[in-house]
C-alpha positions in Angstrom: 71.6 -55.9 30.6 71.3 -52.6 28.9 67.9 -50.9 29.1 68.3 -50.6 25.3 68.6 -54.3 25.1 65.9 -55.2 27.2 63.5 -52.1 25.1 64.0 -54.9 22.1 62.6 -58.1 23.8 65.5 -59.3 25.7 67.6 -62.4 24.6 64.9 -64.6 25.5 62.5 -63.3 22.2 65.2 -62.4 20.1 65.7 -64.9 17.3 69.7 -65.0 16.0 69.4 -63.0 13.2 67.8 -60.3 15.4 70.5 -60.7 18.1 73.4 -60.0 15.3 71.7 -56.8 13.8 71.2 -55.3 17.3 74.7 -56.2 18.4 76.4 -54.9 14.9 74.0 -51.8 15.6 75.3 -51.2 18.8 78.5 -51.4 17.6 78.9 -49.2 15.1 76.7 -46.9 16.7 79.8 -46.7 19.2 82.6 -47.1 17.2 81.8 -44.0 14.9 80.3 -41.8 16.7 82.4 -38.1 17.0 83.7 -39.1 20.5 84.8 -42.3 19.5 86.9 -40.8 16.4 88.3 -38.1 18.5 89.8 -40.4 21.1 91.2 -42.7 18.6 92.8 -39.7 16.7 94.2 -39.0 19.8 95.5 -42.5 20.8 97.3 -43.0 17.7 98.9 -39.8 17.5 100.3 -41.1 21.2 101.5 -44.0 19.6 103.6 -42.4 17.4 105.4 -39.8 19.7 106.0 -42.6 21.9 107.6 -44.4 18.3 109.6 -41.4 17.6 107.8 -42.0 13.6 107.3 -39.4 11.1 104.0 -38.5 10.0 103.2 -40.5 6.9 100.4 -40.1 4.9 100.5 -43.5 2.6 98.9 -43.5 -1.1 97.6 -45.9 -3.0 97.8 -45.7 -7.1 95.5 -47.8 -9.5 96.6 -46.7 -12.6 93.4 -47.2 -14.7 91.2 -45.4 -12.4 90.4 -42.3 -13.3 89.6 -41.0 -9.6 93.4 -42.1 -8.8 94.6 -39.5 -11.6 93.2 -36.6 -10.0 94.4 -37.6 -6.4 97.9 -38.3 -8.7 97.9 -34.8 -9.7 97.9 -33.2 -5.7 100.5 -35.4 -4.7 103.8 -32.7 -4.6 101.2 -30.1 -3.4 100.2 -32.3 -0.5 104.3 -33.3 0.0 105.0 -29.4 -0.3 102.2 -28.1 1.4 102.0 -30.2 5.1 105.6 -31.6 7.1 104.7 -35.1 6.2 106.1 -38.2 4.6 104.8 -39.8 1.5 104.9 -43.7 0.8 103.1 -44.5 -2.2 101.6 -47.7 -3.3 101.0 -49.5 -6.4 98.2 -51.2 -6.6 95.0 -53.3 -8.8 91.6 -52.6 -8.7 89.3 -54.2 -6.2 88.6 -57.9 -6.1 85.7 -60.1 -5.1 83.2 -58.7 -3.0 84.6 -56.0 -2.7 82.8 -54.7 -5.9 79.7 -55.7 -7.1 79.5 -54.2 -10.8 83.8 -53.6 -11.4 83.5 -52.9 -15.4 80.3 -50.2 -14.4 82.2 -48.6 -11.4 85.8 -48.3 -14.1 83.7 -46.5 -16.4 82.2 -44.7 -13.8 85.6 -43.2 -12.4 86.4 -42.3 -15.8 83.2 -40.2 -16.5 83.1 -38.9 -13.0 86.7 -37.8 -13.3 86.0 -35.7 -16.1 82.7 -34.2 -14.6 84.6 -33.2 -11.6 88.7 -32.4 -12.2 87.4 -28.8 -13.3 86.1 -27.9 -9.6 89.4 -28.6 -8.5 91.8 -27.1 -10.8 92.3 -30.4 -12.4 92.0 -31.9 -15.4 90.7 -35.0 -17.0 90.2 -35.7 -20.8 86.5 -36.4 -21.9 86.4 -40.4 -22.3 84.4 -43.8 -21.4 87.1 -45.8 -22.9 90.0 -47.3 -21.3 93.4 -47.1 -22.3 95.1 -50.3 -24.1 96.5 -52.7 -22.2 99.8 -51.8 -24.1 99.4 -48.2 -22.6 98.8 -49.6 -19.1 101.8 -51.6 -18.9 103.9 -49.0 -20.4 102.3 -46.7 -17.2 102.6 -49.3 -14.6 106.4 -50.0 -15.4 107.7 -46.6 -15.3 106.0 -46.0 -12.0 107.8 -49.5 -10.6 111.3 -48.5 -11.4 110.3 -45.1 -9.2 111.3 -44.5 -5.3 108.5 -43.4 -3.2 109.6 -39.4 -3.7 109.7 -39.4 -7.6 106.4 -41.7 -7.7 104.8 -38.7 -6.3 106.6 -36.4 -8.7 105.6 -38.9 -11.8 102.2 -40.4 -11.6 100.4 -37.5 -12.4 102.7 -36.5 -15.6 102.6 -40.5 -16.1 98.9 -40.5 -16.1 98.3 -37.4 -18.0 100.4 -39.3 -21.1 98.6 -42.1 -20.1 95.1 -41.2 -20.3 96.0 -38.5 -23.7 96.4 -41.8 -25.1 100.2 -40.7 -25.8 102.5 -43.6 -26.7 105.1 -41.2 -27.6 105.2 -39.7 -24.1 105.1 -42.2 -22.1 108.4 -43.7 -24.5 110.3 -40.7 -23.6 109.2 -40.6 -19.5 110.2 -44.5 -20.0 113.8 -43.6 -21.5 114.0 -40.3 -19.0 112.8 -41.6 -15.5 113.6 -46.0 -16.0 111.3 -49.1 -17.2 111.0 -51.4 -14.8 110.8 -54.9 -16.1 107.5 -56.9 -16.2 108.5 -59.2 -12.8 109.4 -55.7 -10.8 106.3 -54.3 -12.0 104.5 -57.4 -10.7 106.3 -57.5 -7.6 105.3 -54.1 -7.0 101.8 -54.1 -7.2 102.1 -57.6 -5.1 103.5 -55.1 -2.6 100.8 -52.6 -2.8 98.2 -55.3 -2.7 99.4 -56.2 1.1 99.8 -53.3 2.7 96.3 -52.2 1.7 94.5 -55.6 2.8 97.1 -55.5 5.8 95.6 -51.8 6.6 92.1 -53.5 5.3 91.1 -51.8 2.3 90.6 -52.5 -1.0 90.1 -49.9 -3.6 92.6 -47.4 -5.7 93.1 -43.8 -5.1 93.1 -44.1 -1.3 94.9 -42.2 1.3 95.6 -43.9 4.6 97.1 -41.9 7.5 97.3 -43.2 11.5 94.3 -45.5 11.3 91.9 -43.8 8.8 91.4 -44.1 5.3 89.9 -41.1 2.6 89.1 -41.8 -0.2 90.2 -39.3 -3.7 90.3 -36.0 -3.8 86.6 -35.8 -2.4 88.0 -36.7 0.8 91.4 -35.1 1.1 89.9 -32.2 2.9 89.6 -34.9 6.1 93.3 -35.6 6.0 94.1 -31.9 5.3 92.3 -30.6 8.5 93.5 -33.3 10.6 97.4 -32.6 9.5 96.8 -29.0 10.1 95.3 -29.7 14.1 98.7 -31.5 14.6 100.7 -27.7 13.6 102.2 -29.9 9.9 100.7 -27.0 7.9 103.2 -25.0 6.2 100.7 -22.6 5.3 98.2 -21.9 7.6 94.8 -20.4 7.0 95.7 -20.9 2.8 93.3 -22.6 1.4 93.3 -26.3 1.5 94.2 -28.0 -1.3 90.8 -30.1 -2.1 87.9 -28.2 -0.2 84.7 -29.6 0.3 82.8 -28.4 -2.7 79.7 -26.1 -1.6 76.0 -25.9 -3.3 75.4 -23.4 -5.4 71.6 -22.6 -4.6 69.2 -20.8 -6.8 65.4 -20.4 -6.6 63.6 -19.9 -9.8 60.5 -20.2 -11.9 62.9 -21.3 -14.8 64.1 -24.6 -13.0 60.7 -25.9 -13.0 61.9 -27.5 -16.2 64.0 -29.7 -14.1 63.1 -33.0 -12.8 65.8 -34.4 -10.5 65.2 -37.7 -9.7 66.8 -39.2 -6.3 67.7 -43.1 -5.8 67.7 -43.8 -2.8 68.0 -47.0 -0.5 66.9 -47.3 3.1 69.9 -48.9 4.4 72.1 -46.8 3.2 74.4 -44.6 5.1 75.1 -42.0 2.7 71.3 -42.1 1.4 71.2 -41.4 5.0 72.8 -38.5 5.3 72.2 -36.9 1.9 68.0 -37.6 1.1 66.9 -34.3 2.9 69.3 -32.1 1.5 68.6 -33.2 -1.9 64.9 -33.2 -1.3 65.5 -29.5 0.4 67.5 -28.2 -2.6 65.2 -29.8 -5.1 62.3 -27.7 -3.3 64.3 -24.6 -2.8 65.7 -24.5 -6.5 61.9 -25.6 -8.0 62.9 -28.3 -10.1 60.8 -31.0 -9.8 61.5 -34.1 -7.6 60.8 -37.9 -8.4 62.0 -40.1 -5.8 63.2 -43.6 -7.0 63.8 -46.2 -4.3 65.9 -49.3 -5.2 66.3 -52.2 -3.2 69.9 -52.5 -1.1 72.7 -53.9 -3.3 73.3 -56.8 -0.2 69.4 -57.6 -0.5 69.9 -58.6 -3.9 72.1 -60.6 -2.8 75.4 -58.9 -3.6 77.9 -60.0 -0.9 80.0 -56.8 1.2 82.9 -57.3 3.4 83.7 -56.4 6.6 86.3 -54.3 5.7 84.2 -52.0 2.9 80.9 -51.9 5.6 83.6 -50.6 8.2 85.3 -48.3 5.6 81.5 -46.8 4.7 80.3 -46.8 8.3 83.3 -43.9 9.5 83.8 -42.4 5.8 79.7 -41.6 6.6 80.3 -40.7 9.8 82.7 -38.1 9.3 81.0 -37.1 5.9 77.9 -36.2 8.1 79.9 -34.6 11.0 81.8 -31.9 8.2 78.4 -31.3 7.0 76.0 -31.2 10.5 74.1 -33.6 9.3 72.1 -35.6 12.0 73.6 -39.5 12.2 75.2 -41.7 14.0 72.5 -43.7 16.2 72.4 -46.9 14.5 69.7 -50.0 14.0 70.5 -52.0 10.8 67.2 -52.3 8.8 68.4 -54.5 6.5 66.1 -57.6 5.5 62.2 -57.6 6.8 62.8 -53.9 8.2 63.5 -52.6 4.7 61.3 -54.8 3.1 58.2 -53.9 5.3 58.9 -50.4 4.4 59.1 -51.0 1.2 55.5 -52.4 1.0 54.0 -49.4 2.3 56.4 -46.8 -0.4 53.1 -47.7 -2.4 50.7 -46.4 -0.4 52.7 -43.3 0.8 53.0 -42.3 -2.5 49.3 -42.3 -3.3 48.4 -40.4 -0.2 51.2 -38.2 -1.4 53.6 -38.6 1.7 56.5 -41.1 -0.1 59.2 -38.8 0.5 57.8 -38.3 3.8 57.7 -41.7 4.6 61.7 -42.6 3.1 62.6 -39.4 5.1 61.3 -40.8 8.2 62.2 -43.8 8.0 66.0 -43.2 7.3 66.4 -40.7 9.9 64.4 -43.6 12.4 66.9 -46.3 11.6 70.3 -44.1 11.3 69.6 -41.2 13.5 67.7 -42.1 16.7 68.6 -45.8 17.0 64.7 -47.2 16.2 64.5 -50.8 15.4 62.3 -50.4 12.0 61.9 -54.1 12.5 59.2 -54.3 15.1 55.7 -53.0 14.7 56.0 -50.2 17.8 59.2 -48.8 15.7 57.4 -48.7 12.0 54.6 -47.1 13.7 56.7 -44.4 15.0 58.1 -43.9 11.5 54.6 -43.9 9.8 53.0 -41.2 12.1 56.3 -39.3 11.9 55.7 -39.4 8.3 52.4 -37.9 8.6 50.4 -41.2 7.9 47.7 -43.4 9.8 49.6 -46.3 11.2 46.0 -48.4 11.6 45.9 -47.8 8.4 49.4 -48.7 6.8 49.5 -51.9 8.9 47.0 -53.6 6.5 49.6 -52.7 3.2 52.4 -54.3 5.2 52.2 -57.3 3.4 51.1 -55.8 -0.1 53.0 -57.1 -3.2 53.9 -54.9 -6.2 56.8 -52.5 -5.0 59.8 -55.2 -6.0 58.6 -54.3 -9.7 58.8 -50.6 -8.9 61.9 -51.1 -7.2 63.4 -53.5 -9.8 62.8 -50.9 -13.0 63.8 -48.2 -10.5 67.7 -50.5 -10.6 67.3 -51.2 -14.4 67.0 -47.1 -14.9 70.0 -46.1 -12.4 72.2 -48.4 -14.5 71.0 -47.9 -17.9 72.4 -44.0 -16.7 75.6 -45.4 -16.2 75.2 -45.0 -12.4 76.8 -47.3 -9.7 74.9 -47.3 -6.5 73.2 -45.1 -3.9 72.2 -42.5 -3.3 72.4 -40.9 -7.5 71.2 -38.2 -8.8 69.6 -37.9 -12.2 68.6 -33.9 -13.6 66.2 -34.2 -16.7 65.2 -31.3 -19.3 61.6 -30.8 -20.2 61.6 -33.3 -22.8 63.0 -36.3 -20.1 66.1 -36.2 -21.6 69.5 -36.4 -19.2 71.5 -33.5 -18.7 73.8 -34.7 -15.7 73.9 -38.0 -13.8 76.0 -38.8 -10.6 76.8 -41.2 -8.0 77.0 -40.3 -3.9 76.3 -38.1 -1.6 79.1 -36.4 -2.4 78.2 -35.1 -5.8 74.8 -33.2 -4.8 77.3 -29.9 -5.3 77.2 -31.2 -9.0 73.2 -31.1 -9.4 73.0 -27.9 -7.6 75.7 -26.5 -10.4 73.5 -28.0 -13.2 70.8 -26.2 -12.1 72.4 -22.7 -11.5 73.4 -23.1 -14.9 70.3 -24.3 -16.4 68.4 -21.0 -14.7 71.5 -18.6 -16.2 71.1 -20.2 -19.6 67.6 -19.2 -19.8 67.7 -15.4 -18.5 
């Protein structure tokens, strides 16, 4: 028996529940950590030697997301750029559990699109609304009657008409480039649909190459790096075609304006690995910082599959390995972990150490491999958090932080915001002046505030 295991109780004290969180801990602890990625990287390019294949990169289209338009618009830069093959996919949004709020996270992509096309040479027209169903069927059958080569040619000039609202365009690509009737169209997406739950995803504007999927043009810098390794770059040392966006720091007096308000979960893997360097740029830049914890999306009871936990679990992983972010050592704290925790955010936050004490507790549960669950791992993450364990035990079973928590939801939606970790920046008055969703848009806040201090010099 591992000493790990034994560390925990052992079998014999373990209740079930227990038992499954420490073995899906110890799991994913393995499976994603930077060794583990390596040698499977490594396996499957093996396999296809051995196969005599060609590389291909497989994309999936969902033509009324707005994140699959930008990804639509690298496609002949990625076929020109790397020696690879391209099979692309039509497909429909996500289903089921898959996503918990569909209509907020469509509007979302459409908003988000816009906010962040311009970073990338890209473009996106400023919209909430989507296009008519007579638009979207007019999109989705020209795209059926293509081959895989002109699909990648088309779906960007498809989706531009598209999303310009231009009927008139999209006639003419119809008459130019073939219509594919409504059964082809349907048999098509059919199509798509398999091959992505056969490769077990589930959402639009995905890239899946030799047992990995990235997701949008946010990600295509992990498939660009790993194509170059393998010597398919036809231009090496160019610039890649979708870098990692940087931050854009500034420290000034003026941003003190600011407020930039962080919701966070604690079992989240990308609040994980984002929380201190939004609470470090907040502090570095001087806005000021409000820190608004919600409770996880699964613990309010919102179902997640396997396949999107497994899909978040590497995308994180990876995500924190590009940036040299500390993660990777895993205990699950969902359930009573979380909700322990959560009773003492209360008291932290009086005694002025609530960032502290999300900090600690995050970096506890995804970095070192603590179980949050038992009293000897929460008192490790109070005193690490600067607080008197003999005294937080007595708030463990306070009541009043699901209210806190529950307005703390209401306000992340009423923004228009999805999930965790988002970022909110305020003016002086309260009122919004940028709000975004993930980890991967702190580049995005740290903009806003560059510009903010330049606007005021």
């Amino acid at each position: 028996m591992p000493a790990s295991f034994k560390e925990q109780g052992g079998a014999a004290t373990m209740d079930p529940s227990s038992l499954r969180r420490w073995i899906t801990s110890r799991l994913m602890s393995y499976l994603f950590a930077p060794q583990q990625i390596a040698r499977r990287r490594v396996k499957a390019e093996q396999r296809r030697q051995q196969q005599r294949a060609p590389h291909t990169v497989e994309y999936f289209h969902q033509i009324d997301d707005g994140y699959s338009h930008l990804s639509a618009q690298l496609l002949p830069s990625l076929m020109a750029r790397y020696a690879i093959e391209l099979d692309c996919h039509l497909v429909g949004p996500p289903q089921g559990n898959n996503v918990a709020e569909p209509e907020l996270l469509s509007r979302l992509s459409r908003c988000d699109a816009y906010l962040i096309a311009p970073n990338y040479g890209l473009h996106f027209p400023e919209h909430s609304d989507a296009p008519s169903a007579t638009l979207l069927s007019q999109a989705a059958a020209i795209l059926s009657a293509q081959n895989a080569a002109d699909f990648a040619q088309l779906a960007a000039p498809v989706g531009a008409a598209l999303w310009q609202r231009d009927a008139t365009r999209l006639q003419v690509l119809a008459i130019e480039y073939g219509n594919a009737p409504t059964q082809r169209v349907e048999a098509r997406l059919a199509q798509g649909n398999a091959r992505r739950q056969a490769l077990k995803h589930y959402s639009g504007a995905m890239f899946y190459y030799a047992g990995e999927w990235y997701w949008g043009v946010d990600r295509l810098y992990h498939p660009e790096q790993r194509l170059a390794s393998l010597g398919l770059d036809r231009d090496p040392g160019a610039p890649l075609l979708a870098p990692r966006p940087g931050l854009q720091r500034v420290s000034s007096s003026k941003a003190a304006a600011l407020t930039l308000e962080i919701y966070a979960s604690l079992r989240s893997p990308y609040t994980a690995i984002i929380f201190d360097r939004a609470v470090q740029l907040a502090r570095e830049s001087g806005v000021q910082l409000a820190v608004r914890p919600v409770l996880p999306m699964v613990m309010r009871g919102v179902p997640a599959t396997r396949e999107k936990g497994m899909y978040i679990f590497m995308d994180a992983a990876r995500e924190a390995i590009a940036s040299g972010t500390p993660y990777g050592r895993f205990y699950d704290p969902i359930g009573n972990p979380a909700r322990r925790a959560y009773a003492l955010y209360p008291w932290a936050l009086e005694n002025g150490r609530g960032i502290e004490l999300i900090s600690s507790f995050l970096r506890h549960a995804f970095v070192l491999g603590v179980n949050t669950g038992t009293d000897r791992g929460l008192e490790q993450v109070v005193s690490a958090a600067g607080l008197d364990w003999s005294v937080a035990r007595r708030h463990l079973g306070a009541t009043g932080w699901e209210p806190i928590l529950e307005a703390n939801r209401v306000a992340m939606y009423e923004a228009g915001l999805w999930g965790v970790p988002s970022f909110r920046l305020l003016d002086e008055n309260g009122d919004q002046r940028v709000a975004v969703w993930g980890q991967d848009r702190l580049w995005v806040i740290a903009d806003a505030i560059k510009q903010f201090v330049e606007s005021v010099d």
